[in-house]
C-alpha positions in Angstrom: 183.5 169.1 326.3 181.1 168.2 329.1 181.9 164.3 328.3 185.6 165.0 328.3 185.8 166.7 331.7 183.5 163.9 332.8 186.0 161.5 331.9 189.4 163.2 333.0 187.6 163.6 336.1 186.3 159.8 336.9 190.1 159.0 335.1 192.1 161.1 337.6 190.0 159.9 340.5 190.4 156.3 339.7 194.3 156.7 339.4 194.4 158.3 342.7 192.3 155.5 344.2 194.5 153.0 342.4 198.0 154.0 342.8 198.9 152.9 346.4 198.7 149.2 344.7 201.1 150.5 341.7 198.6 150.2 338.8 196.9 152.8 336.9 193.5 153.5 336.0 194.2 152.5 331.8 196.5 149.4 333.3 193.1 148.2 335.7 190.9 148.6 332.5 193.2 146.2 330.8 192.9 143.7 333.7 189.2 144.2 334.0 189.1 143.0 330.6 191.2 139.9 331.0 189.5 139.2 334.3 186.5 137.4 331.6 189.1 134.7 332.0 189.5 133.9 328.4 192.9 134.2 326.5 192.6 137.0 323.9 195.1 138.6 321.7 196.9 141.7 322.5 195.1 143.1 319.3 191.4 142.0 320.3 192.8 143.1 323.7 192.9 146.6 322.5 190.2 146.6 320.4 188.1 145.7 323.8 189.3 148.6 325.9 189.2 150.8 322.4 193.2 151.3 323.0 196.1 151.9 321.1 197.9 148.5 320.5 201.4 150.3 321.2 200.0 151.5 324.1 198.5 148.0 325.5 201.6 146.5 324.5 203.4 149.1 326.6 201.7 148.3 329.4 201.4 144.7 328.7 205.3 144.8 329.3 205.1 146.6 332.4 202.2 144.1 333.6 203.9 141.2 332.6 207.5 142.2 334.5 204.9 142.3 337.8 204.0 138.8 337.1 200.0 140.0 337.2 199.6 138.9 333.4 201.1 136.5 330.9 201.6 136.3 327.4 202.5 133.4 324.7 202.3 133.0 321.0 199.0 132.6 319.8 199.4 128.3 319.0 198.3 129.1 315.6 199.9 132.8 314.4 203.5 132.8 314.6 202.8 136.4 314.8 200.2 137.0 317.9 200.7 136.6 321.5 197.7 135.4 323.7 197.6 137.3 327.0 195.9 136.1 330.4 195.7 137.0 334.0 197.9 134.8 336.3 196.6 133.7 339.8 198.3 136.8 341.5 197.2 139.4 338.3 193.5 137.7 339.5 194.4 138.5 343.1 195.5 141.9 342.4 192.5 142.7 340.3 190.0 141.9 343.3 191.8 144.3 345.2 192.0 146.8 342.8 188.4 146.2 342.7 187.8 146.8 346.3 190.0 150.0 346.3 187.6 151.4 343.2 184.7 151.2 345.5 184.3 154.5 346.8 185.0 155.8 342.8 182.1 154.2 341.5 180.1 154.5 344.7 180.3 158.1 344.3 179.3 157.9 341.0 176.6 156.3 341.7 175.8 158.6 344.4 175.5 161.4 342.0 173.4 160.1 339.7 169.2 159.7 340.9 167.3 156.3 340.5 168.1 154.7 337.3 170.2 157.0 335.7 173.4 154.9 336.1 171.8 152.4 333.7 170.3 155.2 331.5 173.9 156.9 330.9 175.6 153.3 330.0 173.1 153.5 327.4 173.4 156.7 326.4 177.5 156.4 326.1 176.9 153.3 324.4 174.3 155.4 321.3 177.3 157.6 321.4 179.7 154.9 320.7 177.9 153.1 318.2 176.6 156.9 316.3 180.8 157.6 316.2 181.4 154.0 314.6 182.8 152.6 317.9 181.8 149.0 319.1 180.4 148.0 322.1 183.4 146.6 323.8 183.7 149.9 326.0 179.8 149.9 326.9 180.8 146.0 328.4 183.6 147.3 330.2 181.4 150.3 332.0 179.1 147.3 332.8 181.4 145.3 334.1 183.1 147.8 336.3 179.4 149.3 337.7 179.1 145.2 339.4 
């Protein structure tokens, strides 16, 4: 429970710092993960952020209609679309960088010397003892730049 309430909290923080640009907290993690720069798949796109593909796809949509993201058929499976960050999803996800500042800075805040790096590890033991990859531990890394 302590873990849950941990996340709802950072989750409903993050939203709140996010949604004067329009995007939410699950549609930032998406871009965070694009923001590697290479083209993935929308299904190795959710395995990454450890989503629901309807729910990427969902928001994919929504993403796409903003022009912030593109997607095309994979060039060799008729069936896959490759999605990527346009020049203006790139701009947006700098500033929705900047405007998660004071999120993770308070996080960081309120954890002593060290311990930021000692819970990514921890949460990534978790995921890996569950049967999870390490996609998600990459993403906390990635957003604690």
């Amino acid at each position: 429970m302590a873990l849950r309430a941990a996340y709802l909290a950072m989750h409903r923080r993050t939203d709140a710092a996010l949604a004067r640009h329009g995007v939410t907290a699950d549609q930032f993690v998406l871009l965070a993960a694009l923001a590697r720069g290479d083209a993935v798949t929308q299904r190795d796109l959710a395995r990454r952020t450890t989503s629901d593909p309807n729910t990427v796809r969902a928001m994919l949509l929504l993403l796409e209609s903003r022009g912030l993201i593109a997607r095309r058929r994979h060039r060799t499976d008729a069936r896959a679309r490759t999605v990527t960050l346009t020049a203006k999803g790139r701009r947006a996800y700098e500033s929705l960088w900047a405007a998660g500042e004071p999120v993770r800075e308070e996080l960081v805040t309120a954890l002593g010397p060290g311990e930021a790096e000692t819970l990514l590890g921890l949460l990534g033991s978790v995921t890996r003892a569950m049967g999870g990859t390490d996609d998600g531990v990459e993403r906390a890394e990635v957003a604690s730049e």
